[in-house]
C-alpha positions as a printed NumPy array, in Angstrom:
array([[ -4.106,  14.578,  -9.018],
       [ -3.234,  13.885, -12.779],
       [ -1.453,  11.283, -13.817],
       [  2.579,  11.524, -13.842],
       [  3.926,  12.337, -17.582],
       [  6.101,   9.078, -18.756],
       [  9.268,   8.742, -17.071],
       [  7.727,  11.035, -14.057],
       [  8.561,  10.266, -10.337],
       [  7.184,  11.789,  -7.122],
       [  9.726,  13.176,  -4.62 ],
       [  8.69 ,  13.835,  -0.756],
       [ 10.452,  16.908,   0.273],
       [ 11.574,  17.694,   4.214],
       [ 12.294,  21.54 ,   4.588],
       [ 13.799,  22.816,   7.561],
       [ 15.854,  25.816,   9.185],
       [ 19.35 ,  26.282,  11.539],
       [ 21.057,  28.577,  12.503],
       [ 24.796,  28.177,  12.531],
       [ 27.656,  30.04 ,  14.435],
       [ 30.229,  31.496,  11.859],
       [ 29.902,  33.654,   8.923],
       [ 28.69 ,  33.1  ,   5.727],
       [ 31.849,  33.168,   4.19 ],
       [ 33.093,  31.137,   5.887],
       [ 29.976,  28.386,   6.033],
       [ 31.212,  24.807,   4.329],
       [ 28.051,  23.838,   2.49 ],
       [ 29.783,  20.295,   1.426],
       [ 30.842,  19.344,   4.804],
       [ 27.793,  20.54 ,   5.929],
       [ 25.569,  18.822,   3.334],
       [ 27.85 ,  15.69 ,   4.488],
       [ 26.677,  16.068,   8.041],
       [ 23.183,  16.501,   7.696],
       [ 22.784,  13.262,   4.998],
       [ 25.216,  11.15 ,   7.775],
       [ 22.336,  12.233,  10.674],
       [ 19.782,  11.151,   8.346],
       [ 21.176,   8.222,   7.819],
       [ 21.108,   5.751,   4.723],
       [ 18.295,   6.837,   2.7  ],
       [ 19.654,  10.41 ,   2.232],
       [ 22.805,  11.715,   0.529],
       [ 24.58 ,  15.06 ,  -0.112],
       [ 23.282,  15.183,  -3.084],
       [ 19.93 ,  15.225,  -2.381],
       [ 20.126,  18.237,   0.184],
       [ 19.345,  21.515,  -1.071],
       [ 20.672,  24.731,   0.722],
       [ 20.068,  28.337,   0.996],
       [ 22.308,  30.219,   2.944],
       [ 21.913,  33.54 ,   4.247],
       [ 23.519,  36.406,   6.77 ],
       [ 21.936,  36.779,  10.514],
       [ 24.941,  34.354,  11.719],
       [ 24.921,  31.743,   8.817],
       [ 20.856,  31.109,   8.458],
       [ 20.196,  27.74 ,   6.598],
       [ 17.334,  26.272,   5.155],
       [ 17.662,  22.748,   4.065],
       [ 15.212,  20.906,   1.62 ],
       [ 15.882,  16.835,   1.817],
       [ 14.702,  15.454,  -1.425],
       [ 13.081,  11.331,  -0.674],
       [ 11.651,   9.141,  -3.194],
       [  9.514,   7.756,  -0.764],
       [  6.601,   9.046,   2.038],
       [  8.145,   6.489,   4.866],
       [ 12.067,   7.548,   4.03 ],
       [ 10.658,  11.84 ,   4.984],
       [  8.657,  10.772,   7.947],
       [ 11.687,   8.385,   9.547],
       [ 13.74 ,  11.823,   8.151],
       [ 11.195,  14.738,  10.002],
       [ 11.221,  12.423,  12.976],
       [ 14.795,  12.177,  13.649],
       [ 15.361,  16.321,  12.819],
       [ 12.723,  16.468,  15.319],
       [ 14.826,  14.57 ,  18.239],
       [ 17.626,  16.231,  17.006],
       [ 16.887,  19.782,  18.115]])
């Protein structure tokens, strides 16, 4: 792997996909942004969850951006008791 360019940082990203009850129209992406960083816990926050949201119920597919490797493996292993 190359060398970063100056002022470069490395990002771990966790991707992962729900399916919610509702529609998409209705589908709160801030309160559910909130949610997801709160069962994360303290490492995470709103702000660094990406969402796509689609029809078929309200399909979701969240990337969790973490600056480190240890943050996104304490991160896939709590999704992982979560569901």
């Amino acid at each position: 792997m190359p060398p970063l360019s100056p002022g470069g940082t490395i990002t771990y990203r966790l991707t992962t996909s729900l399916m919610v009850d509702g529609a998409v129209e209705d589908f709160d992406q801030t309160s559910f942004k909130t949610g997801l960083a709160s069962t994360l816990g303290g490492s995470v926050s709103p702000n660094d969850i990406l969402l796509s949201v689609g029809a078929g119920s309200v399909q979701v597919n969240a990337t969790i951006v973490y600056s480190s490797n240890a943050d996104a493996s304490t991160g896939l292993s709590t999704l992982s008791s979560a569901t």
